[in-house]
C-alpha positions in Angstrom: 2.3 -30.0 -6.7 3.4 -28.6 -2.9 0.9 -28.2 -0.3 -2.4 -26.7 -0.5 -1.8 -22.9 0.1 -4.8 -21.5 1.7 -5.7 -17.7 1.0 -7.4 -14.8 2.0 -8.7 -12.5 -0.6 -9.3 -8.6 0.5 -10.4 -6.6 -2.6 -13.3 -4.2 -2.5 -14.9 -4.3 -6.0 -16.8 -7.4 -6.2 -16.7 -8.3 -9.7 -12.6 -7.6 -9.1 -12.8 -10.1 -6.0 -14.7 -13.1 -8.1 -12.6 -12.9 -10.8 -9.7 -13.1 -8.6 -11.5 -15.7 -6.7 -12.2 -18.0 -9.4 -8.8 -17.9 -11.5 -7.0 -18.8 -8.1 -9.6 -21.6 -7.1 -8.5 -22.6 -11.0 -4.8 -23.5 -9.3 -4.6 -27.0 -8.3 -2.2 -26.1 -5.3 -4.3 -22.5 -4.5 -7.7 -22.0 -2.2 -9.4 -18.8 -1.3 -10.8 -19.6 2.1 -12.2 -16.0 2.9 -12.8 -13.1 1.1 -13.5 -9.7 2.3 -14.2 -6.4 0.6 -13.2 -4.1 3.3 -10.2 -3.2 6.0 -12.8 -4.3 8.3 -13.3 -7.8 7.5 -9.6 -9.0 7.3 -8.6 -9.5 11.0 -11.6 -11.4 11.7 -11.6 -13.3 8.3 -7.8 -14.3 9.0 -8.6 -15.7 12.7 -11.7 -17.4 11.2 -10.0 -18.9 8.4 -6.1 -19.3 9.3 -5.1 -18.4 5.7 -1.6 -19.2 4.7 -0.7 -15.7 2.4 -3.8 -12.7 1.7 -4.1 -10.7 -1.1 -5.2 -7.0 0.1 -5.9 -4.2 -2.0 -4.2 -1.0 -1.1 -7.1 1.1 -1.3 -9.9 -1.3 0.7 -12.3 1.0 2.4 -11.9 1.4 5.8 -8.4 2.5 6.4 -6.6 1.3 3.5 -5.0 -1.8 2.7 -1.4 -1.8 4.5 -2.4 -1.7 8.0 -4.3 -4.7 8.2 -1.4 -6.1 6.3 1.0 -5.3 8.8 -1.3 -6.9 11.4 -1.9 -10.4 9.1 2.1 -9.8 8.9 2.0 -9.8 13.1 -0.4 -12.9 12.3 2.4 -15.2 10.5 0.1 -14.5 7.1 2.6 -13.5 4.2 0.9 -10.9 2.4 0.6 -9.5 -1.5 -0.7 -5.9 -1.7 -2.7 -5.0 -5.3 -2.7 -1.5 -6.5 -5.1 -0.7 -9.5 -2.6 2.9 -9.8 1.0 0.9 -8.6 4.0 3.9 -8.0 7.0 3.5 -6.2 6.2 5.0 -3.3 3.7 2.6 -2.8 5.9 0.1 -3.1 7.8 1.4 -0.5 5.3 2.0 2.1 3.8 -1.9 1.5 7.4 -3.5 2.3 7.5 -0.9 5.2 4.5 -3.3 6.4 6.7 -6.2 5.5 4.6 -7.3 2.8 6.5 -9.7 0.6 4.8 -8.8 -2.5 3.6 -5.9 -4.5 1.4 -6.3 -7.5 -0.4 -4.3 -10.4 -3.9 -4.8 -10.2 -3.8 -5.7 -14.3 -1.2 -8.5 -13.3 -2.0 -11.9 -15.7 -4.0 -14.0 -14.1 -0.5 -17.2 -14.2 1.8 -14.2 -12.9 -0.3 -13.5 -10.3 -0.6 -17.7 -9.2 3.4 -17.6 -9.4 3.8 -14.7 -7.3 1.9 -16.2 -4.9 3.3 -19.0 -4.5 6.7 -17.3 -4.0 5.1 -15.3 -1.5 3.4 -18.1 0.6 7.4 -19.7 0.5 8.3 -16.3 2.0 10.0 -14.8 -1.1 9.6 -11.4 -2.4 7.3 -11.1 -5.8 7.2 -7.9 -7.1 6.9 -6.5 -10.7 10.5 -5.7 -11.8 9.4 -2.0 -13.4 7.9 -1.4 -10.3 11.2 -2.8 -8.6 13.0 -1.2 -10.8 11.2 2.3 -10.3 11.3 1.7 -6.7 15.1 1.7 -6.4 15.8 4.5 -8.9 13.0 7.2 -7.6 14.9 10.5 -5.3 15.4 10.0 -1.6 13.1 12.1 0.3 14.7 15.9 0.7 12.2 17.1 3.1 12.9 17.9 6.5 11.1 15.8 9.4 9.6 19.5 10.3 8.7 20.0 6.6 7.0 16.3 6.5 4.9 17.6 9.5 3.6 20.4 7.7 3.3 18.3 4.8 1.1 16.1 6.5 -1.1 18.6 7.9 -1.6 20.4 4.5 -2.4 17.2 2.9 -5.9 16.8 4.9 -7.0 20.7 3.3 -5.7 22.4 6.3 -4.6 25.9 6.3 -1.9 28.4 6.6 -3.4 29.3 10.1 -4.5 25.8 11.2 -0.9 24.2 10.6 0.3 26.6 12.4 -1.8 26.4 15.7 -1.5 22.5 15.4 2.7 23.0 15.2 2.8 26.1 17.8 4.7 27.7 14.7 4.2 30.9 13.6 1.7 31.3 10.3 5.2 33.3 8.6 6.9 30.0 9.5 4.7 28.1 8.2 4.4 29.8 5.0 8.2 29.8 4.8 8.3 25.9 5.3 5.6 25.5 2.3 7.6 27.5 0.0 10.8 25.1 0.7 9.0 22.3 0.7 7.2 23.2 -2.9 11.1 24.1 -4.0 12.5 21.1 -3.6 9.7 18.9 -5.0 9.5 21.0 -7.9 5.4 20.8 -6.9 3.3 23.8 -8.4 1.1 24.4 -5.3 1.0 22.5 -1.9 -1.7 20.2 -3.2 0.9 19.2 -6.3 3.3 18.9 -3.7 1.7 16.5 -1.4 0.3 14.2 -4.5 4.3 14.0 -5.6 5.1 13.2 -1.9 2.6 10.5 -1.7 3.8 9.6 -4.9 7.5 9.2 -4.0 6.3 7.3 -0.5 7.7 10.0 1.7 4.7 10.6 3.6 
């Protein structure tokens, strides 16, 4: 057995956390020394607590899970996201963060204690369909202009408001939804931002 590897543990569902909790306390060489059950808690838990590697949850309240990543990343904590719906744009966006590892949320309990120990020896650990996925899925085919509009759409805006926010014209704007929906093969913008998401272009 190495040394002690000392973790933080960032999950929002409680009964989710304790079980996590308790089949890692299990480990001989693994010790939860904080957990937290929002993006809130995870700075100040990782400067109370000096964990060695975190397991966040992508979708913690509060923000998300990958930006408080990043920051216990900035922190010298290697980090393993968990995503209860994994795609590989998700995948994508958490090594953007530098994350080492990526995770199903219905991961065995043994993978999971592996994978973390790979991740505290600052290896990657991710789950090879998900790798696999990852690599295979289309490279983005949207403009930067298209992603802008993209992006604006996503939070429920309008035809009108995208423009005003852009200085476009609402014609323009219309024109760049209507490529956008052709190349993603989307049915309406809302299909189109979900397969976006999806595919970790935005």
């Amino acid at each position: 057995m190495g040394a002690l590897i000392r973790i933080l543990v960032a999950e929002h569902l409680p009964l989710v956390r304790r079980g996590l909790v308790a089949s890692l306390d299990a480990e001989p060489d693994l010790r939860v020394v904080a957990e937290v059950g929002d993006a809130d808690g995870v700075l100040p838990a990782a400067a109370a607590y000096a964990p060695d590697t975190a397991i966040v949850d992508l979708d913690l309240p509060g923000g998300g899970g990958l930006s408080p990543a990043a920051r216990l990343r900035e922190r010298g904590c290697h980090v393993l996201i968990l995503s209860a719906q994994p795609n590989p744009g998700q995948v994508r966006r958490a090594f953007a963060t530098h994350a080492l590892g990526f995770m199903s949320l219905d991961v065995a309990p043994e993978q999971l204690a592996e994978s973390l120990r790979l991740v505290a020896a600052g290896r990657r650990a991710v789950d090879s369909d998900l790798a696999i996925a990852a690599l295979q899925s289309v490279a983005n085919p949207l403009t930067r202009r298209e992603l802008d509009v993209l992006r604006i759409a996503a939070g429920g805006a309008r035809s009108t408001e995208i423009a005003d926010q852009l200085f476009l014209s609402v014609g323009t704007v219309r024109n760049h939804l209507s490529r956008i929906m052709c190349k993603t093969g989307a049915r309406n913008r809302l299909d189109a931002v979900r397969i976006a998401s999806d595919s970790g272009w935005l």
